[in-house]
C-alpha positions in Angstrom: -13.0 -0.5 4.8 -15.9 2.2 5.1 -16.5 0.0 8.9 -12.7 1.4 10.0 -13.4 5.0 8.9 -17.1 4.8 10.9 -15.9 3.9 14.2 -17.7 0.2 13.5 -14.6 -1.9 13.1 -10.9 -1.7 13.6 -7.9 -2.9 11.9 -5.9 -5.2 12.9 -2.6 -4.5 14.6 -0.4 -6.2 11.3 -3.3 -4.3 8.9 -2.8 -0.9 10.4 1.5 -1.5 10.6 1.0 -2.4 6.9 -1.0 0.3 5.6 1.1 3.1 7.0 4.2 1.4 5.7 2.1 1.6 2.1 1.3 5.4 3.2 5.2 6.1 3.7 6.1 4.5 0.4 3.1 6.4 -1.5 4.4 10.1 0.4 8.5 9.3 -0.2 7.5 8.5 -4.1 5.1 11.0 -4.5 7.4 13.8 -3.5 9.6 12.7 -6.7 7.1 11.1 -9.6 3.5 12.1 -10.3 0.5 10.2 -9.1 0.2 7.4 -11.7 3.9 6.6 -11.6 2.9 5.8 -7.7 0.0 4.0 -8.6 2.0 2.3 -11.1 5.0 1.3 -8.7 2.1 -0.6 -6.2 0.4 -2.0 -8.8 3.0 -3.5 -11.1 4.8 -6.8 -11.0 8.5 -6.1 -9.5 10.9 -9.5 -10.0 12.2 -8.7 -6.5 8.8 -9.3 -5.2 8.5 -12.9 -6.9 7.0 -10.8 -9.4 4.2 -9.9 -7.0 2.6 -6.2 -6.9 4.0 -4.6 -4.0 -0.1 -3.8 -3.4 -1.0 -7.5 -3.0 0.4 -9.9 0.6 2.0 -12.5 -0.5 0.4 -15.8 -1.2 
């Protein structure tokens, strides 16, 4: 990831649509719950996910 933030590579299109989707999320929740009920949110398995962290693609 250090290669995006030095100019040396770039993200794909999908990668870059993703992450500020993920920045959006992380904003709209942090302006309610403190940081680790953010980090928890991305990092924990939700059932309407298949159980999946919202953090991780899909399979």
């Amino acid at each position: 990831m250090h290669q995006w933030a030095d100019n040396q590579r770039v993200p794909a299109a999908e990668t870059v649509l993703r992450l500020r989707a993920a920045y959006q999320v992380a904003a709209l929740l942090g302006t309610r719950e403190e940081p680790a009920v953010v980090q928890a949110w991305f990092q924990g398995m939700n059932p309407r996910l298949g159980d999946a962290a919202p953090a991780y693609p899909p399979p």
